[in-house]
N, C-alpha and C positions, 0 to 999 in steps of 0.2 A: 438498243438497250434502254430498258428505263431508270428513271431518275430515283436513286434510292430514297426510301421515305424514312425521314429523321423520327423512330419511335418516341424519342426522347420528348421532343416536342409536340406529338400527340400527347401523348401521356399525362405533360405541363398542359393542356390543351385541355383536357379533360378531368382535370383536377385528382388525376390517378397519383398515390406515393411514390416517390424513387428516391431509392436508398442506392450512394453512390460512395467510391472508396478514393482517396488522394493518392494519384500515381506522381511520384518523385524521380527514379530508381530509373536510368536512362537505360533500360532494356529490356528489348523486345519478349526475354522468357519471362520478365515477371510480369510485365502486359497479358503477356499469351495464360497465366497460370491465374490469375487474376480476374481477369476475362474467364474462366471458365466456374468462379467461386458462386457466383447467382444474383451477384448486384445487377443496380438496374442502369446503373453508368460510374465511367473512372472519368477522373480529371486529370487529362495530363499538362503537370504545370510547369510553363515558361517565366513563371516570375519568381519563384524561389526555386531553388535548385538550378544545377546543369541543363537542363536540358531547354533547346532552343529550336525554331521552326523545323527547319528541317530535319528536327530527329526525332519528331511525332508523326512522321510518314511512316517509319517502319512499325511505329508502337501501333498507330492506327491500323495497318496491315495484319497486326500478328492479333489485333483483338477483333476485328472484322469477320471471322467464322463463328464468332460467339452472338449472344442472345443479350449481346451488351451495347449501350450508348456509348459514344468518346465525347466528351468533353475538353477544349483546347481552354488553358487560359494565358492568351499571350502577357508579355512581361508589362504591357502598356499599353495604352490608348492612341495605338500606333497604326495607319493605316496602310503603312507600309510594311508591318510585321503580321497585319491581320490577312493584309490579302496573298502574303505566302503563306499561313496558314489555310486561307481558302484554298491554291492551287493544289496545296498537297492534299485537298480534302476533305477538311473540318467541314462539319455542317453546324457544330453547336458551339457555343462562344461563352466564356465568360472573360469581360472586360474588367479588369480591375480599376479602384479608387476612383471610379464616377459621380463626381461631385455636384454636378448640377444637370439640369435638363439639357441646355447646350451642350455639356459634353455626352449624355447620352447619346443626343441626335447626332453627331458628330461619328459615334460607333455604329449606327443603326446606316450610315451614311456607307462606314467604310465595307460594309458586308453586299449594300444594293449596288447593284448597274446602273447606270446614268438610263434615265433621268433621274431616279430617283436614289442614287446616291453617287460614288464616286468612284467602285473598284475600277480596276483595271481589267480588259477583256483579255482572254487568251483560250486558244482552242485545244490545245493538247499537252491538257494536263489531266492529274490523277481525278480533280474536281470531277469534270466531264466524263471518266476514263479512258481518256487519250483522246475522248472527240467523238467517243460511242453512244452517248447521249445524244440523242437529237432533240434540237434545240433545249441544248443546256441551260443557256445564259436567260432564257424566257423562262426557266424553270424553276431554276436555281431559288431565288427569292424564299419560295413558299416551302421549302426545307431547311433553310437556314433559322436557329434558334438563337436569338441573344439574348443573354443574360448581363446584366450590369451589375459591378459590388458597389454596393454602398455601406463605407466601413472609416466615418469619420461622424464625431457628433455633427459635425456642420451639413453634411449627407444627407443625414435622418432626417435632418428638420425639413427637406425637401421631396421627400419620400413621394409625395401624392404627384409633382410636379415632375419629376423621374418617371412615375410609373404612367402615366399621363402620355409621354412618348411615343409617336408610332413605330411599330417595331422593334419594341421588348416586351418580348417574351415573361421575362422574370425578373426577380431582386432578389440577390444576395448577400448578404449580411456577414460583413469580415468582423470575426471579433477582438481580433488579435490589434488591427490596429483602432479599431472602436475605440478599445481600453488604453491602448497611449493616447488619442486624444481626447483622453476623457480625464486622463492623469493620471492613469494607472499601467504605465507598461510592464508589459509581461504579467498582468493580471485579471487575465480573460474571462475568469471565475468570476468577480466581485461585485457583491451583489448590486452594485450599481450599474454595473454592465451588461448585467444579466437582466437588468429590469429594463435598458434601454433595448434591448436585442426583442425580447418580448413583444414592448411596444410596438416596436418596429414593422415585427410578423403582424402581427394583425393590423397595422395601418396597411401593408404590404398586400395581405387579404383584401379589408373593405375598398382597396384602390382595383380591385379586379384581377389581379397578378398574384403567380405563384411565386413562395418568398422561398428561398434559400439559405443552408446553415453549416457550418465543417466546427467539429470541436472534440474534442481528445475526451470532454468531460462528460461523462456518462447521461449523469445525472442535468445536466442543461441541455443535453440534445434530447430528453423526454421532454424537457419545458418547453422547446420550442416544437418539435411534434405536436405536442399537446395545444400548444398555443395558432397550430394550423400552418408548421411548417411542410411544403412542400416535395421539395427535392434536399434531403440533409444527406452529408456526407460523413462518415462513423468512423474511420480508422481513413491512415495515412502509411506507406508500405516502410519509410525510412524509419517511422515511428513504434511501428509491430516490428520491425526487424528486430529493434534495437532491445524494445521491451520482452519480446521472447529468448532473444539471448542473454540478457541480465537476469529473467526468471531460471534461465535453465542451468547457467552456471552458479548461483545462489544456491539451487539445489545439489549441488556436486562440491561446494567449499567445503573443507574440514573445519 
């Protein structure tokens, strides 16, 4: 069998758009229904919400006949939460709150084989499948995508030295917590925030790296499109659930 090719990371490779959706919702029909809508990756995410390594195996599975990326992002910069992520599969990675360079390389570390990083080897698991890849662990490397957020004013100012790293892939751009330390929480809109996010994309670009973006607000995911965002992610499934149900019984109130 051979070793499946991470599109995702071609794609970032070649500086093609991908327009990707925030999976929350710890189950495998809305993966499977989701997967079928025409994004070009979901993020299934371990650091807010429910959901925890081993219950992105089935989510992965139920999106895997689709013409979709998966995207893992564990709850931390944890190399013990990333490399059971690897077993189950993941190929593409977003690490969250990546503050300096050494912690990049420290992520870039927990995805490679020794020598050049740290995972752990194991032969029969879903990574492999079950051991049907021949020689896996020699292969493995050049499919695996990391992405690192960087999502603190202190972050930013590091950007070049982040993206400088071997073995990232990409930067992404949290703005949610951008704007608490910037002294704005829960104000991801503002226009100070919005000008540092900007920024950021295009230091993000002239470093050689495709930058990344997730936001509810319409109108600031044109800005960073526009300002040469890469891979942005447009909607969140907890968050349409919620807004579709509050339009539709608005409409039916007396």
């Amino acid at each position: 069998m051979d070793m499946p090719v991470n599109a995702f990371k071609a794609a970032l490779r070649d500086g093609r758009k991908q327009i990707g959706y925030w999976c929350q919702i710890p189950d495998s029909g809305v993966v499977e229904m989701l997967a079928g809508c025409g994004y070009d990756w979901l993020l299934l995410d371990c650091e807010h919400g429910p959901l925890d390594p081993v219950m992105t195996l089935p989510l992965m599975q139920a999106a895997a006949p689709y013409p979709v990326s998966t995207v893992v992002r564990p709850a931390w910069n944890d190399p013990v939460m990333i490399k059971k992520l690897l077993d189950c599969g993941a190929q593409s990675f977003l690490v969250p709150y990546v503050q300096t360079a050494e912690e990049a390389a420290a992520a870039v570390a927990a995805v490679r084989y020794p020598p050049r990083g740290i995972r752990g080897v194991a032969g029969n698991t879903r990574a492999s499948r079950y051991g049907a890849i021949k020689d896996y662990a020699a292969k493995a490397e050049a499919e695996i995508c990391l992405l690192v957020q960087v999502e603190t004013a202190e972050a930013l100012e590091r950007i070049e030295d982040i993206a400088a790293v071997d073995g990232v892939d990409g930067i992404f751009i949290g703005p949610a917590d951008l704007a608490a330390s910037m002294g704005y929480p829960g104000q991801s809109s503002h226009p100070e925030v919005r000008a540092a996010v900007l920024d950021a994309v295009r230091r993000i670009n002239a470093a050689g790296k495709p930058a990344g973006f997730l936001t509810l607000d319409e109108a600031a995911l044109r800005e960073v499109e526009a300002a040469g965002g890469t891979f942005i992610a447009v909607g969140v499934d907890f968050a349409a659930l919620r807004t579709a149900a509050l339009a539709q019984r608005a409409a039916w109130r007396d």
